[in-house]
KELORO-700725 format. One line per field, with one value per residue (C-alpha): y, x negated, z; residue number from 1. Coordinates in steps of 0.2 Angstrom, whole numbers, plus 2048, in hexadecimal, padded with zeros to 3 digits. Each point is the difference from the previous one (the first is absolute). Layout:
% residues N
v c(Y/...)
u c(X/...)
w c(Z/...)
lumse c(NUM/...)
% end
This chain:
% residues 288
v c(876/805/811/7FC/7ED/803/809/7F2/7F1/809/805/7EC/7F9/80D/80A/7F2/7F2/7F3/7F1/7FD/7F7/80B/80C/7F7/7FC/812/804/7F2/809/810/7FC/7F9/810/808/7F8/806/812/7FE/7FB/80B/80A/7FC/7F7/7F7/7F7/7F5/7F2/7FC/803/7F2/7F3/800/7FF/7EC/807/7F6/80B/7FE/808/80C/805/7FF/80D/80C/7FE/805/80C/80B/7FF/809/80F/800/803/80C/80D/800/806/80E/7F8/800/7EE/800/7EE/7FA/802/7F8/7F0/7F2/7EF/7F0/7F6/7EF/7F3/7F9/7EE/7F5/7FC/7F0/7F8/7EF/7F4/7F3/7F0/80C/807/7EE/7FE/80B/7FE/7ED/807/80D/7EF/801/7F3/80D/7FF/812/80A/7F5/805/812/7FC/7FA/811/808/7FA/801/811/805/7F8/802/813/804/80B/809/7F6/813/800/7ED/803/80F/7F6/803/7F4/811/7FF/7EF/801/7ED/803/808/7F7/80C/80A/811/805/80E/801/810/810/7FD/7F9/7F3/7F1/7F3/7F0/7F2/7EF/7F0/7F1/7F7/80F/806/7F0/7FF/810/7FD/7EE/808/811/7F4/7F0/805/812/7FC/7F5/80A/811/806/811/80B/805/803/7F9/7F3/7F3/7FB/7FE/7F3/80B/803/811/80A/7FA/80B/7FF/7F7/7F4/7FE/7FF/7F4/7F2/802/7FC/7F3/7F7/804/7F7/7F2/800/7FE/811/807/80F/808/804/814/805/80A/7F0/7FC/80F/7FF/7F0/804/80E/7F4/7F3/80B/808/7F0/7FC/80D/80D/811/80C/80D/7F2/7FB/810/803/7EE/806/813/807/813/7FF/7F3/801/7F6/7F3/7FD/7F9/7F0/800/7FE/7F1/7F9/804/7F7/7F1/801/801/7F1/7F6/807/7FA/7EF/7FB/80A/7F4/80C/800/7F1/803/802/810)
u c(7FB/7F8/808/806/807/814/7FC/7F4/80A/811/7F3/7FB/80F/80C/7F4/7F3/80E/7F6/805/804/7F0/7F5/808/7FD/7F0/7FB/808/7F3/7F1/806/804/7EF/7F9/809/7FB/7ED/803/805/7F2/7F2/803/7ED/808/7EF/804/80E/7F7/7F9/812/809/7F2/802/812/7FA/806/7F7/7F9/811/809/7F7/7FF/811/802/7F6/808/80F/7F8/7FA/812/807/7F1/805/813/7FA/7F7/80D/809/7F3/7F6/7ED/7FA/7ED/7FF/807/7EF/7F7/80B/7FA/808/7F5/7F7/80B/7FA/80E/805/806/813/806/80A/80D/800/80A/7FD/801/810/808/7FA/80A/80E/800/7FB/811/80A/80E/80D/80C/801/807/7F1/7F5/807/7FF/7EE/7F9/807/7F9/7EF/805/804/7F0/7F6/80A/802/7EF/80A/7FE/808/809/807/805/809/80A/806/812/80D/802/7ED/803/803/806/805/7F0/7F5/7F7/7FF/7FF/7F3/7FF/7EE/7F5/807/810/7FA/80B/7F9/809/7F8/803/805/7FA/80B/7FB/804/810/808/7F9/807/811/803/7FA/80C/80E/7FE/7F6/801/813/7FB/7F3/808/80C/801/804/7F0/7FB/7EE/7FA/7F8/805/7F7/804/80F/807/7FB/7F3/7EC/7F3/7EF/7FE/80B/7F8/7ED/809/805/7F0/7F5/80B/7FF/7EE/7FB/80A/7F9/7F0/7F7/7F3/809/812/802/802/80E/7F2/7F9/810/7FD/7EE/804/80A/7F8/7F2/80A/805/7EF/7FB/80C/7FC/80D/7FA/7FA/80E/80E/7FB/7FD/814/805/7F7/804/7EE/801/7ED/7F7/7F0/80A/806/7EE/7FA/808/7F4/7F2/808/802/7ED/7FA/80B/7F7/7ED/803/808/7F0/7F3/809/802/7F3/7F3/7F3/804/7F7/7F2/7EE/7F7)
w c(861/7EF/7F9/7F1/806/7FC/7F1/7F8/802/7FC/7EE/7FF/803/7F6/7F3/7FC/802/80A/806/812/804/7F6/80C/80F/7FA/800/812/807/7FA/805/812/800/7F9/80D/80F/7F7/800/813/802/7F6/7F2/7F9/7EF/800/80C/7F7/7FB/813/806/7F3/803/814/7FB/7F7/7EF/7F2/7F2/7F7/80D/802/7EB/804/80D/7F7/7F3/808/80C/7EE/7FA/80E/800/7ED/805/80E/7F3/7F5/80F/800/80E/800/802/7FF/808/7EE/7F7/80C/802/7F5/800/804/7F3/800/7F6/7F7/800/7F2/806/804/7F2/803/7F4/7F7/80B/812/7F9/7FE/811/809/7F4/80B/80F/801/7FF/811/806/7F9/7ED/7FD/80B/7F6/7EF/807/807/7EE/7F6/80C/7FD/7EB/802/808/7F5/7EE/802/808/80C/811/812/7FF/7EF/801/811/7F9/7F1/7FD/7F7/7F3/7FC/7F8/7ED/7FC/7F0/7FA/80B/80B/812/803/80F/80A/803/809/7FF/7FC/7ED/7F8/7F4/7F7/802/7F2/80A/7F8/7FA/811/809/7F9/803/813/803/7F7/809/80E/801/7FC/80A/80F/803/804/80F/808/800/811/7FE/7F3/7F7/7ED/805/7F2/810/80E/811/80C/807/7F3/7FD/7F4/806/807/7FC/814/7F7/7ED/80C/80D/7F1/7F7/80F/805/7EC/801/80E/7FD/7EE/809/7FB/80E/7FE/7FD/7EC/800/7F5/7F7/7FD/7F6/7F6/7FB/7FC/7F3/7F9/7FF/7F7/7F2/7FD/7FE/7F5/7F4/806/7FD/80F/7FB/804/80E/805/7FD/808/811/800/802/7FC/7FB/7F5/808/80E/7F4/7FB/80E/7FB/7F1/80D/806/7EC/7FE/811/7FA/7EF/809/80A/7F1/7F5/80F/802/7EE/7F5/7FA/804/811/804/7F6/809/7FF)
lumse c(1/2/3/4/5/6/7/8/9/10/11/12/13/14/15/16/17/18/19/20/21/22/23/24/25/26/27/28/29/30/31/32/33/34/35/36/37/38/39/40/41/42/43/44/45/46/47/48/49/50/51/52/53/54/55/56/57/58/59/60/61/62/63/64/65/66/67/68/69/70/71/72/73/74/75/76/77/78/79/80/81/82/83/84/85/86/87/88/89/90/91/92/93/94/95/96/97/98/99/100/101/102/103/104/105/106/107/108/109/110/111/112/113/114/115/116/117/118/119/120/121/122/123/124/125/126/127/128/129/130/131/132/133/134/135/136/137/138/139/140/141/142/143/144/145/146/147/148/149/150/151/152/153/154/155/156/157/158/159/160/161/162/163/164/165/166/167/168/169/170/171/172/173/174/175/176/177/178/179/180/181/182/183/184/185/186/187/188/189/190/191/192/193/194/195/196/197/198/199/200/201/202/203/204/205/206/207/208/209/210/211/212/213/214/215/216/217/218/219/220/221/222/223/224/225/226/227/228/229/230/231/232/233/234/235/236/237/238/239/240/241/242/243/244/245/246/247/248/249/250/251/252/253/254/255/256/257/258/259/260/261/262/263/264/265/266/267/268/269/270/271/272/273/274/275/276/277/278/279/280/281/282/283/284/285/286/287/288)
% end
């Protein structure tokens, strides 16, 4: 096992405050690194290792990325760690992401329809949440009945690193979630929890559960593929810039901690705008 392996995640976890994925996240990528210094300890050789193991480009940014925080950690424990200058990430080409609109939303909001009236209540705010607060399947499962602000009108989110954000609910929302938390949520719930939904047991959903319902809407919406909850959220980051909301404020809706990861959304706004420009510029037909 790597040297400094209790002593980095008890720093991730406890000193850096990450999140409990972000930290499982990291342990992945090391275990990987540590099965490559079994094997060698030519630092070179990294990038032949990861692609026999079938890690896309992305992955394998990913665990370099991770590989250079733990040497980082292990100087500032005094160790040398030579290997760090000569580690450098992949180039990945970086995709445009996937947005939902308007007109798929409405047809998953049909396609979460159930026999049982209450699971379909709670199968539509769940889809409203994803989509009205941009939010993460982590943040919207830990959403607790003392989050919700009725009066006010807004949610408080706990998103990476322990970071809280309050989240301004529409008209439509706020009145979801209100009928919701008092006419359905009753129904559902069988054991004692402060959890704002409700899983088919009665108890507080995992992300199996939020992926489960989504691909089950989704095929029966008729989409090739199941709708990511990221899809949710680009979606309506997407919405609002296109609405003339400000990059600062969504920035805040969604919880980046960097505005350069906000921006990507104005690439999205801008490919819109070159295909509207090619199909409706009346120079666009014009011989040259």
């Amino acid at each position: 096992m790597l040297k400094y392996w209790v002593e980095f995640f008890d720093d991730l976890q406890n000193v850096r405050g990450r999140s409990r994925n972000t930290v499982m996240a990291y342990r992945r990528d090391l275990e990987i690194y540590n099965d490559f210094t079994e094997t060698t300890s030519d630092i070179e050789k990294i990038y032949d290792f990861l692609q026999k193991r079938g890690l896309s480009k992305r992955s394998q940014a990913r665990v370099i990325s991770s590989i250079r925080t733990y040497l980082k950690f292990c100087e500032l424990k005094g160790e040398k760690a030579d290997e760090l200058r000569s580690l450098r990430p992949p180039k990945v080409k970086v995709g445009l992401p996937k947005t939902l609109n308007l007109q798929d939303f409405e047809r998953l909001v049909d396609a979460a329809v159930v026999e049982d009236l209450q699971k379909t209540k709670r199968n539509q705010l769940t889809l409203l949440l994803l989509f009205g607060l941009g939010c993460r399947v982590s943040e919207l499962i830990a959403l607790d009945l003392h989050d919700f602000n009725e009066t006010q009108g807004w949610l408080k989110i706990l998103g990476k690193g322990g970071k809280e954000r309050l989240v301004p609910l529409t008209d439509n929302l706020l009145m979801g979630l209100t009928h919701y938390l008092k006419d359905v949520r009753p129904n559902l719930i069988k054991l004692k929890s402060n959890a704002i939904l409700m899983n088919d047991r009665g108890k507080r959903p995992s992300r199996v559960d939020i992926w489960r319902w989504l691909d089950a809407w989704s095929k029966k919406a008729g989409f090739e593929e199941t709708i990511s909850p990221h899809r949710f959220r680009h979606g309506c980051a997407t919405s609002l810039l296109e609405g003339g909301a400000d990059l600062r404020s969504i920035q805040m809706l969604l919880g980046h901690s960097s505005i350069q990861t906000t921006q990507v959304y104005t690439h999205v706004n801008q490919k819109q705008m070159k295909s509207e420009i090619k199909k409706f510029h009346p120079l666009s037909d014009v011989e040259k």
